[in-house]
Structure formats: C-alpha cells, structure tokens
C-alpha positions in Angstrom: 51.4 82.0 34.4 53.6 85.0 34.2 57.5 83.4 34.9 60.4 85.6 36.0 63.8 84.5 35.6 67.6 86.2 36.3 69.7 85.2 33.5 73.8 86.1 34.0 74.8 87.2 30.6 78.4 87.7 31.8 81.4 85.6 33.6 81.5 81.8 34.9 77.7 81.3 35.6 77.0 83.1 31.9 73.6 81.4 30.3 72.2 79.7 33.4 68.6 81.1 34.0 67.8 81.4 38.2 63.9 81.7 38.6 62.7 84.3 40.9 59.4 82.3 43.0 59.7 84.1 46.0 63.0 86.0 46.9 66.6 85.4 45.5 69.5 86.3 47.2 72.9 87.6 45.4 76.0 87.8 46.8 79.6 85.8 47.1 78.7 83.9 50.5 77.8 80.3 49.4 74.7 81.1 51.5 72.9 83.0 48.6 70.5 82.0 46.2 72.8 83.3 43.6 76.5 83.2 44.3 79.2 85.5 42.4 82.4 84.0 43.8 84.0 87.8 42.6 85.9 89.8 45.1 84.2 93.1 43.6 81.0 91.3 45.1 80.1 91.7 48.5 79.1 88.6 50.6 75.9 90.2 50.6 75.4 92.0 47.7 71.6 92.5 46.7 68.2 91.0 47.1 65.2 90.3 44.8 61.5 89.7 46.0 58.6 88.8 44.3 55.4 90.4 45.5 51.6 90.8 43.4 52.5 94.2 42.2 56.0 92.9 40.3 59.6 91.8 41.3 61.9 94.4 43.2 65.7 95.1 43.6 67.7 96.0 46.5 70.8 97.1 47.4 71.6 95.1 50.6 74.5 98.0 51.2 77.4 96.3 49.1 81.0 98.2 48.6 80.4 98.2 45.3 76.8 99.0 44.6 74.2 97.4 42.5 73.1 99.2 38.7 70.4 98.7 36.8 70.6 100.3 33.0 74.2 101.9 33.8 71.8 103.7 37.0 73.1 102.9 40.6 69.9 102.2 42.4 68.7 101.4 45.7 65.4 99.8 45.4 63.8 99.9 41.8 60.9 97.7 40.5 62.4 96.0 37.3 60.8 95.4 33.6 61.3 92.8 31.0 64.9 93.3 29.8 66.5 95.2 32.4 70.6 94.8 32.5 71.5 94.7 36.5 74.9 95.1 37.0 76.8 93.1 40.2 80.3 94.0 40.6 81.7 92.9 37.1 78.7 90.1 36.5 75.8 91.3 34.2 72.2 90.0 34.8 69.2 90.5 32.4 65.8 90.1 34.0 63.6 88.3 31.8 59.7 88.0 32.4 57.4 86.3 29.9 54.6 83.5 29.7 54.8 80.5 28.9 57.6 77.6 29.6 60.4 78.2 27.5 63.4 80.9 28.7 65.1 82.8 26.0 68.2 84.7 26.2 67.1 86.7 23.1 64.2 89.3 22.9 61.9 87.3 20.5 57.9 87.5 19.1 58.2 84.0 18.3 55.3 82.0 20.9 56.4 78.3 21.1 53.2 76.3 21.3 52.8 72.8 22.8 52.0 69.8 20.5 48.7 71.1 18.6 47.3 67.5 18.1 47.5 65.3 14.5 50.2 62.5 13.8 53.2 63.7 13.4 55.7 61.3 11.4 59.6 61.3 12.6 62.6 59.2 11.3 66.3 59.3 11.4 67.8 61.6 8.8 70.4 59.5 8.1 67.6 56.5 7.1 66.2 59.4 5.1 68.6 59.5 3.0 69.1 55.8 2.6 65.6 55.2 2.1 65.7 58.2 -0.9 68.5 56.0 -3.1 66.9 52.5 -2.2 63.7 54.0 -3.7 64.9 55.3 -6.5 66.6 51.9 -6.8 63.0 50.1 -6.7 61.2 52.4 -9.2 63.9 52.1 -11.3 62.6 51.0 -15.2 63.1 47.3 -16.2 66.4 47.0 -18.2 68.1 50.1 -17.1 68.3 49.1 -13.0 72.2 47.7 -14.1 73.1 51.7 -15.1 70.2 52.9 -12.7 72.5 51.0 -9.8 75.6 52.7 -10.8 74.1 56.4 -11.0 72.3 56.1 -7.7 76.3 54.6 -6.5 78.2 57.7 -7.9 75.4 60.2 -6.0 75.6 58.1 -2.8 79.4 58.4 -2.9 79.3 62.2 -4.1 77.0 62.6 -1.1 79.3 61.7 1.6 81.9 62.9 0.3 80.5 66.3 0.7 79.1 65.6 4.1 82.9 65.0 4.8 84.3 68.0 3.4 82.1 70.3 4.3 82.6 69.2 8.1 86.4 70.3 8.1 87.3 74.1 8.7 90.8 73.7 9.4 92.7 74.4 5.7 95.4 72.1 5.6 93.5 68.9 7.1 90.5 70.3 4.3 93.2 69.7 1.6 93.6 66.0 2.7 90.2 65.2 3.2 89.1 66.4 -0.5 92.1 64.3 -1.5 90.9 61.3 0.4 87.5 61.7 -1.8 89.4 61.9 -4.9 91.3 59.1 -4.3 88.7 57.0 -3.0 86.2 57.9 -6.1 88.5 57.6 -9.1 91.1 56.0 -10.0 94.1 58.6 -9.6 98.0 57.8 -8.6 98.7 61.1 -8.1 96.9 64.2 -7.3 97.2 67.9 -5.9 95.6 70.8 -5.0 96.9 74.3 -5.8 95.2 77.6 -4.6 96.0 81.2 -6.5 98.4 83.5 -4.2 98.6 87.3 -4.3 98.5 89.5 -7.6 98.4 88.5 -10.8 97.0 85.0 -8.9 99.8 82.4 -9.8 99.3 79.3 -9.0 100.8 77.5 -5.6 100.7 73.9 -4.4 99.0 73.6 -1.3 98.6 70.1 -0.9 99.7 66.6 -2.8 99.9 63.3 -2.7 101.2 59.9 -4.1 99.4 56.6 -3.9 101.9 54.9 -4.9 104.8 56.0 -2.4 106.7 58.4 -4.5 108.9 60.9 -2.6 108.1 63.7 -5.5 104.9 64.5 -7.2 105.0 66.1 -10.6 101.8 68.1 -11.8 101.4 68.9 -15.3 101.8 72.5 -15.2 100.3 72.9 -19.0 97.1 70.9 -17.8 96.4 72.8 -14.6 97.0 76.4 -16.2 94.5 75.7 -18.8 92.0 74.7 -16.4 92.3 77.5 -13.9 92.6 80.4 -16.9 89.6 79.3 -18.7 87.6 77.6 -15.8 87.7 74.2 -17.8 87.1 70.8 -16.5 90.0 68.4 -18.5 90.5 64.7 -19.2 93.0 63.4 -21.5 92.7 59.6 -21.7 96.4 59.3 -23.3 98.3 63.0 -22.5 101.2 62.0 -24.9 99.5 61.7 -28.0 96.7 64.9 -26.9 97.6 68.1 -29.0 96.4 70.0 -26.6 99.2 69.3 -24.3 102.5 68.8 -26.8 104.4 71.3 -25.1 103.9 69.6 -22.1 107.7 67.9 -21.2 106.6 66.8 -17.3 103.6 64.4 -19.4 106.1 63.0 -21.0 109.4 62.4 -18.7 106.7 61.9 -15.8 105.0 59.3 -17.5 101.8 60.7 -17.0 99.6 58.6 -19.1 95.7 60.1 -18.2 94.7 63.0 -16.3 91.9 65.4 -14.8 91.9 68.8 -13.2 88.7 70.4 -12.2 88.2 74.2 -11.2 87.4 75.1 -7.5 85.3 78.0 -8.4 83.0 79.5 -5.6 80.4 82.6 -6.5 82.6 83.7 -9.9 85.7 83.7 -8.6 88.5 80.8 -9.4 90.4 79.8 -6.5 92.5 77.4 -7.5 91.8 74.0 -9.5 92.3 70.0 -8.4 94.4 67.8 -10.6 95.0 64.0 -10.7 96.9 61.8 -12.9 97.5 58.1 -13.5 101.0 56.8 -14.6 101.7 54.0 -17.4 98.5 52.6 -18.9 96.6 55.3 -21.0 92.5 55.3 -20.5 92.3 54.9 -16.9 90.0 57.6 -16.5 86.2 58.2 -17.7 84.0 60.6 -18.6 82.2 59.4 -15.4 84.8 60.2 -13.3 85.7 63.6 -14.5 81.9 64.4 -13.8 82.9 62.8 -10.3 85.7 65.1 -10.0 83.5 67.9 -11.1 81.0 67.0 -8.2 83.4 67.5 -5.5 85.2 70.1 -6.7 82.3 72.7 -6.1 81.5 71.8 -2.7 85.1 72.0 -2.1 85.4 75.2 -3.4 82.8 76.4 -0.7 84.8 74.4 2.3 88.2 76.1 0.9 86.4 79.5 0.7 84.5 79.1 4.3 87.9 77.4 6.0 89.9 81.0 4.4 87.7 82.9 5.6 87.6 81.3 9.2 91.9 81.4 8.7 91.2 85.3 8.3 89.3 85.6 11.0 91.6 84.0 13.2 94.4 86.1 12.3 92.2 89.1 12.1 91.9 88.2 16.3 95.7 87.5 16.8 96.5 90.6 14.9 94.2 92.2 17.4 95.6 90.9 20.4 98.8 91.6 19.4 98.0 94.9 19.2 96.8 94.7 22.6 100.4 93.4 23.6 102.2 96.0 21.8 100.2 98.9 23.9 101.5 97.0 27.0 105.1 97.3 25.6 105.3 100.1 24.6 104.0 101.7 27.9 106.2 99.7 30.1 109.4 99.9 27.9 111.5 98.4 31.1 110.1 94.9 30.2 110.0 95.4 26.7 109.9 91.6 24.9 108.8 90.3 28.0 105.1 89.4 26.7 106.6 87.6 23.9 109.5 85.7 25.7 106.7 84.7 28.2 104.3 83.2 25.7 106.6 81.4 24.0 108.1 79.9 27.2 104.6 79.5 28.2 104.1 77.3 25.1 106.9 74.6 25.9 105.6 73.7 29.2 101.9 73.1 27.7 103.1 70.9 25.0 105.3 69.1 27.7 101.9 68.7 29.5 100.3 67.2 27.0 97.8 70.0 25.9 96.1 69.6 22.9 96.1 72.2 19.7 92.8 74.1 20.9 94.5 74.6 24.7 97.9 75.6 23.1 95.9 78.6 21.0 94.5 79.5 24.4 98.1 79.3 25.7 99.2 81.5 23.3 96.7 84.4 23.5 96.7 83.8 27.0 100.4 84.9 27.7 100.2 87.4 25.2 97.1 89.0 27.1 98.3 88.2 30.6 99.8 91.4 31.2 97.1 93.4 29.9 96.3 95.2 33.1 99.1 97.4 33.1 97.7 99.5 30.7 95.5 100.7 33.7 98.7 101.5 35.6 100.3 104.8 36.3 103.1 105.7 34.0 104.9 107.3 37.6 104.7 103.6 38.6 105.1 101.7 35.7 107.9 103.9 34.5 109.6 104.0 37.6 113.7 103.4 37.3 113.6 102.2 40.7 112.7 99.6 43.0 108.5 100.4 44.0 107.8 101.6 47.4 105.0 99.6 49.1 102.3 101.6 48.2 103.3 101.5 44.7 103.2 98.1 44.7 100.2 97.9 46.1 98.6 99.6 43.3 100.8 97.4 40.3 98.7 94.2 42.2 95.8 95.6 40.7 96.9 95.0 37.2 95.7 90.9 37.3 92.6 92.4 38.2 92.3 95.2 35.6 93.1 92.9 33.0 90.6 90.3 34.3 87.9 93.2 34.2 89.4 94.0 30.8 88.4 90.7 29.0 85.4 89.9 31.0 82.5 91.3 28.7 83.9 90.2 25.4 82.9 86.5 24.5 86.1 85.1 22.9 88.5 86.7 25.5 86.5 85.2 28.5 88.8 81.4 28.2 91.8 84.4 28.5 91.0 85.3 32.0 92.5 82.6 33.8 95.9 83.2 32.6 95.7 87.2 33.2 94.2 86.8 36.7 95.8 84.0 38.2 99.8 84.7 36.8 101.1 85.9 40.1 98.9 83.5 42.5 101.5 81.4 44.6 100.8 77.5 45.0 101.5 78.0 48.9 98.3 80.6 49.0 100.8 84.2 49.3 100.0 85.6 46.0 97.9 87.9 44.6 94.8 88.5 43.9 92.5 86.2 45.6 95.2 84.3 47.6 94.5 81.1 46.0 96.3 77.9 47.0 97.2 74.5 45.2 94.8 73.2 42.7 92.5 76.0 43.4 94.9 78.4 41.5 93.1 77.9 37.9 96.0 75.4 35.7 96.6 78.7 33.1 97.7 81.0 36.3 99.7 78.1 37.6 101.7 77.1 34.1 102.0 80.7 33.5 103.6 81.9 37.1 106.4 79.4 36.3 107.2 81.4 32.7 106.6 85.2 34.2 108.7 84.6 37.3 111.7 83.1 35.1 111.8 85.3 32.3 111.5 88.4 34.9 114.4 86.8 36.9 116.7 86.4 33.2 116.0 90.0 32.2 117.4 93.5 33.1 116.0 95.9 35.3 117.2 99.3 36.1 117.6 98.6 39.5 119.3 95.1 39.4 121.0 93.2 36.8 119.9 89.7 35.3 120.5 86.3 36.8 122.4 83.6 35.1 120.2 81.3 33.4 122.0 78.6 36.0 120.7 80.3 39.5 117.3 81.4 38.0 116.6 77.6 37.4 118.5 76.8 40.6 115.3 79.2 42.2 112.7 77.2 40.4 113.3 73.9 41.5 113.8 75.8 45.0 110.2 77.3 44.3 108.4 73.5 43.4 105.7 73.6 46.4 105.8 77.5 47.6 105.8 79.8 44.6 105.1 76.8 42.3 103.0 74.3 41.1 105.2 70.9 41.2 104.2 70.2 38.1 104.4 73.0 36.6 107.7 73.8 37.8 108.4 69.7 36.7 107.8 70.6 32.9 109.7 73.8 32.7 112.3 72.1 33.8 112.2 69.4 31.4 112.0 71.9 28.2 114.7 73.7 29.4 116.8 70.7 30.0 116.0 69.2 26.5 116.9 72.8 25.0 114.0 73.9 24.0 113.8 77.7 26.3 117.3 78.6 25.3 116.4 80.3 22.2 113.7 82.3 23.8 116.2 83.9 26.7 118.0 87.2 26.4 121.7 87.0 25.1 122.8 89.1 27.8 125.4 86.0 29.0 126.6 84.4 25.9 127.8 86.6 23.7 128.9 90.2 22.9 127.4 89.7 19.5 124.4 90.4 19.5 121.7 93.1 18.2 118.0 93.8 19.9 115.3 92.8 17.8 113.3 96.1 16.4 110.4 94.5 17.3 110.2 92.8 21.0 113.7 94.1 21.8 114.9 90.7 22.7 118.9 90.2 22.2 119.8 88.2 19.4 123.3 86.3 18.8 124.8 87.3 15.9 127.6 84.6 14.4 131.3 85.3 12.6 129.5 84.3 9.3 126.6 86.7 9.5 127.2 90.1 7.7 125.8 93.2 6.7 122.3 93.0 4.9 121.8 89.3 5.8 118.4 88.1 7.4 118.0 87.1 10.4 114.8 86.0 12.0 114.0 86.9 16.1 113.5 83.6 17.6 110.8 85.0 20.1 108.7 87.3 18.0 110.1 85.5 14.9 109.7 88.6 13.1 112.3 89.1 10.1 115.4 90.7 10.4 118.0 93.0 8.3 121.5 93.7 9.7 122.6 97.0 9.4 125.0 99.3 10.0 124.4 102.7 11.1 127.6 105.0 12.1 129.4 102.0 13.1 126.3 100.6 14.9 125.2 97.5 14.0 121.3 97.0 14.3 118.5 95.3 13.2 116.2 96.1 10.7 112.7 94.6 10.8 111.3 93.7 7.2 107.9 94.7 6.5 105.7 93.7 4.1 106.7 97.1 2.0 110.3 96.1 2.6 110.7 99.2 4.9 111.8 98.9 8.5 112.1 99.8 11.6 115.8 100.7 13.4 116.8 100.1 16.9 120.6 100.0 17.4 122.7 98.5 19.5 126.3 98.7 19.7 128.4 96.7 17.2 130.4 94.0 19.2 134.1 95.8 19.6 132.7 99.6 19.1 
C-alpha cells in the first residue's frame, strides 16, 4: 500500500513524520492534527486531504499564506518530495511503499526477513571469543608466548577503542597517556605536537607517576624521533652514544626510554615519549612495539580531535562575525554583545550548567542580538529616545533573529536565547508574552545580563547608572522583569566579584582607554606605560598603549602585529 507522510524538516517538531490517512489539519490551535505553536502561523493555517486521485493542499485563508516549492498556492495536488512552507516551519511530503519513512530521497527497498537462519551475537563476545580461539588452537609448547601475544593485542585493542572514542584534545592527551602508563612500564611520559613553521616541537601534555612537580623530556631523544620518523629505545641512555650530548639523561636520571612517532597519512605530528628513572633495562623490545601500536591510532584521534578543534573555531569565528555586523551597525551599544555574553556566562556556571550548555551560553549571547541587523538604520541609529512606533518596529528584532537561525541546523539550540531575551517573568515582554517557567531558561538567564549591562552603559539620551542602583533594580525586578533565580545568581557573581571586570570603567577611574575592538573602557594603572600590553577583559583581545598627539589609545595586536586605533583622551589632556 501506497503510504503518505508530512515530515517537518525545520523548527521544534523537526524529524517527526505525521501520516496523512484521511485529512490532517495544520495550524497553531492545539485543535489541529499538526500544531505549529509559531505566531507567524495562523490558528488555522492549512488543510490536507487524502482522496483516490492523490493528497491535496489548502490554504484555509492564513495571514501568512501557505508555499509549496517557494509558490504561494491555494489548493495544489502535491508529489513525492514537495517542500510546503508554514509560516517559518518547512514540511516535505513524502509518498512511497512500503513500511519504512525516510527523510532522504533513497533507491534503496528495505525488504522484510527473506527466510534462512540467520546467526547473531554480541560484538563485544566476538571479540572475546576471536582471542580465546586463537588461545585454543594455539601449538603445544608455544601457548606460554602464544598467551602473552594474544595479551599485548587484547590490551592494544582497548586501548584504541578508548582513544579513538575521545574528540576533545586535551582529555585525548590524557587518555593516550593512561594507555601508555598502563601498558609499559614508564615513570614519566609526554606528548608534544609540532606548532606553526618550521614545526618545532611543543609540549602538550605530561605526566609523572611518581608525583614529581617537574617532568623533564630528553630533548635529544624526542628530536631524533620526530626528524627521522624513528621509533627509539635505549635500555641504559647514559652509556647510548647516540645520546652523549644529552645533559637532561644524565642530571635527570633518566635511565631507559621510548619515543614513538604520531604520524597520520605522511605527515609527523608530533611524537610520544616515556622514560624510566634509576634502574637501566626497564623497557623491552616488546614494549616499544607496544608504544608503536598506540601511537598510530593516536595519531588518527589527534588528527580527527584537530580537525573537530578547527571546526569549532571555524563556527565561533563565524558567529563572531555575525556579532561584529550587529556592532558595527548599531555603534551606540558598541561592546554590548560581548559584555552581555560574558556576564551571561557567570550566572550559568553559578547555575550549575555543564561545559556543552556553557558553549551554547556563549554563542547564544553572542547571537542574541542578531535581529537588528534587520532594523532600520533611522531607528537603530537614532540619538534619541524611540517614539512609539519606532519601538514597535525594534520589538521585531527577537523575531528576526529567531527567523535568522531557524533553517540552519547548528544555530537552531541558539534560538532560545535570541527570541526569548526581552520576555518578562510577569508575562509583559515581548514577543510572545510569555510568563514564568514558560519563558524558555536561555531567554530568562539572558534578560537578567541584557537589562543590566544596558542600564551600566551610555546612551545618547541618558547617562549610565552606578553599578550600586542598577543592582539595587535587579533585586527590585526578582518576580516582575525577572526570573528569581536568575536574578538569585547574578547576584551572587557579582557579589563574589566576578562581573566587575566585565563593566564599563565609566565610574572608577579617569584612566582608562576603549578597547579597539568591543569599545569597552579599560582601567589603565600608574605603572602601565606606553607600548605595554594590555589585554580587554571582555573581548580579551590583546592590547598596545599608544600615544597619538597626546592621546592615549589602544592598539589591538593582530596576528601580523598591525593594529587597529581608537583613541580616547589621555587622563589629564
């Protein structure tokens, strides 16, 4: 039997399949089939029927109208395929045989069980069962050194299975270590990685087994392994002429070591070294060929875990751009994304929200203003207080910036922040007039950093608070503008210092200098003179002082070592 099925490829619902039998209703009522709890939906949006000649579409006369392929229809008969548009929600309608829904156009036919024994078993006891037979079949005489080969591949085994399931870098660096240490006999061990151009050597990672505050590596060891891809043992490094020159191996007392390189498709990245102390011979041919073993599969986790690190920054550097557009347009709230985010950051540790949420965090304030790029620069721009029209139209931006993120997959956990940021816990806000615990936890956490950072800056048509009344107005918020809680941790991180170095220096201190880059005031101290470096403790960009015709400014340091000037004026001039 032919099956039909509506599956959202966009916002909350996105994945879930809705077969069409009969008709299916679509709208934001709670009354329809389908509901799209979406203000740009009406509470009646659009209806589908299922007759013998195919399934229709109809527009049940929203605001907003219903697409199909980018075409505004009124009634169409729809085809495999066909992208239906609902206010900001996409819908593909998907019509093929058989029992099994696919989000992907596919050839593949999945068939039901064909007949004949089929044979299943853990993988895991697959795996056991491979050593154990080996084991068995193992020749009379030789099981004693049979035993200790099938051992060593066991333990190379999961070892890998546990390096190759971290893609974080620095907790990858432990866990190769923890291998290491567990497989061989080491003291001491490290891993070093090459950095930038002609690709010297850096330690990334090392570690002492037996407590030592300080771990010294045999630089003559580890350069010989990474420059000629060689895997080393010396079973007494005093007396090995390959290594005389090497004072560490002797003032270190480094009686035996290894170092492997972590080569991945040609290229050397870096090597792993580990050395015993005192007694010489504690290491083996068998465990250098250990060592060997896990440093290629480590290789691959570094490379994969680098990439991944890239990637990462590749989308920060992104999204950042994303914020600067926003400042740079509305240059009356310049550093206002960053002092936001980083405020926004305080109160979700003090919640208790793990590293994952705190990224989120992160993006999420720097995004959460996003919507003004939609704005009018006559209102955006404006040196004046908004008339109530005009502010009318800057309520949109929540909305914008919402509409913005909403068909781009790793910006959709963003939303939250952007759309909810000026919702009020006692229902007033904007845009949906949410209340309480209804107002998404990201628009709630991120109202409390918004409204105080706005309150602690300048505007052209009012000065800024003292930090003193604009907390004085958030515990007088807790339960109208507020979340309690919210509100609760704020509070706390301010009281235990931790916002101070995020606010503007507009009240403490003459001496001070905008940061080039998110314009936030910076202190400058007695000690601190021309062509020092200073570092913005928002943005936490690097700094120069200068001095330009008796101005004193800062100087952002770029990678080139060129910069970027913004004065300001020099504390007495």
């Amino acid at each position: 039997m032919v099956q039909s099925h509506l599956v959202v490829v966009t916002g909350p619902l996105q994945g879930q399949a809705f077969p069409i039998s009969g008709s299916v209703s679509i709208g934001r009522s709670p009354e329809n089939d389908l509901q799209l709890n979406d203000l740009q939906v009406s509470r009646h949006h659009a209806m589908l029927r299922r007759t013998e000649g195919g399934v229709y579409l109809r527009d049940l006369d929203s605001g907003n109208g219903v697409y199909v392929n980018e075409r505004r229809i009124k009634e169409c008969k729809l085809t495999d395929g066909d992208i239906i548009a609902v206010g900001p929600v996409r819908l593909r309608y998907v019509r093929l045989a058989g029992s099994r829904l696919s989000d992907n156009a596919s050839s593949v036919r999945f068939m039901s069980n064909p007949g004949g024994e089929v044979q299943a078993e853990a993988a895991r006891n697959v795996f056991d069962t491979f050593f154990q037979r080996a084991e068995q079949e193992a020749p009379k005489g030789g099981s004693g050194e049979f035993k200790a080969i099938q051992a060593r591949l066991a333990a190379v085994y999961r070892a890998n299975q546990i390096i190759a399931s971290e893609q974080d870098l620095g907790r990858l660096f432990e866990r190769v270590l923890d291998q290491v240490f567990a497989l061989t006999p080491a003291h001491n061990g490290g891993i070093l990685l090459k950095r930038g151009e002609p690709g010297e050597l850096v330690t990334e990672y090392a570690r002492s087994g037996e407590g030592q505050d300080e771990v010294c590596i045999s630089s003559t060891i580890v350069d010989r392994a990474f420059r000629n891809g060689e895997a080393i043992i010396t079973y007494n490094a005093v007396d090995d002429s390959r290594f005389e020159s090497g004072s560490s191996i002797i003032s270190y007392n480094i009686a035996s070591a290894m170092c492997a390189p972590l080569s991945h498709q040609g290229e050397t990245l870096g090597v792993i070294y580990v050395d015993t102390r005192g007694a010489p011979g504690a290491f083996s041919q068998g465990d250098l060929e250990l060592l060997v073993a896990l440093a290629g599969p480590a290789a691959i986790a570094i490379k994969n875990a680098q990439y991944v690190a890239q990637l990462e920054q590749a989308y920060h550097d992104t999204l950042t751009g994303l914020a600067n557009a926003i400042e740079l347009r509305d240059h009356y709230t310049v550093g206002h994304t960053w002092r936001v985010t980083n405020i926004a950051i305080e109160m979700a540790r003090a919640l208790g929200w793990d590293e994952e949420r705190l990224r989120l965090c992160q993006m999420g304030g720097i995004l959460h203003d996003v919507g003004k790029i939609a704005i009018d620069d006559a209102i955006l721009r404006k040196p004046g207080p908004l008339t109530d029209e005009e502010f009318e139209k800057m309520k949109q931006h929540p909305e914008r910036g919402a509409r913005m993120m909403q068909d781009i997959d790793f910006l959709l956990p963003l939303i939250p922040f952007a759309l909810h940021h000026h919702e009020r816990y006692d229902g007033t806000g904007y845009p949906g007039g949410l209340a309480a615990e209804d107002i998404p936890i990201e628009g709630r956490l991120l109202a409390v950093a918004d409204a105080f950072d706005a309150m602690t800056s300048h505007r052209p048509y009012r000065g800024a608070l003292e930090p003193a009344d604009a907390i004085r107005r958030i515990e007088e918020g807790k339960g109208t503008q507020f979340d309690p809680e919210c509100a609760d941790a704020f509070l706390k991180c301010y009281r235990e210092g931790r916002i101070a170095h995020i606010l503007q220096d507009y009240h403490r201190s003459s001496r001070s200098i905008a940061c080039p880059f998110c314009s936030t005031h910076l202190p400058v101290s007695k000690e601190t003179s021309v062509g020092d470096r200073l570092t913005c403790t928002v943005c936490h960009r690097p700094i120069r002082l200068c001095e330009r015709d008796g101005v004193w400014c800062g100087e952002l340091i770029s990678a080139a070592g060129a910069g970027q000037v913004q004065p300001f004026p020099k504390p007495g001039g």
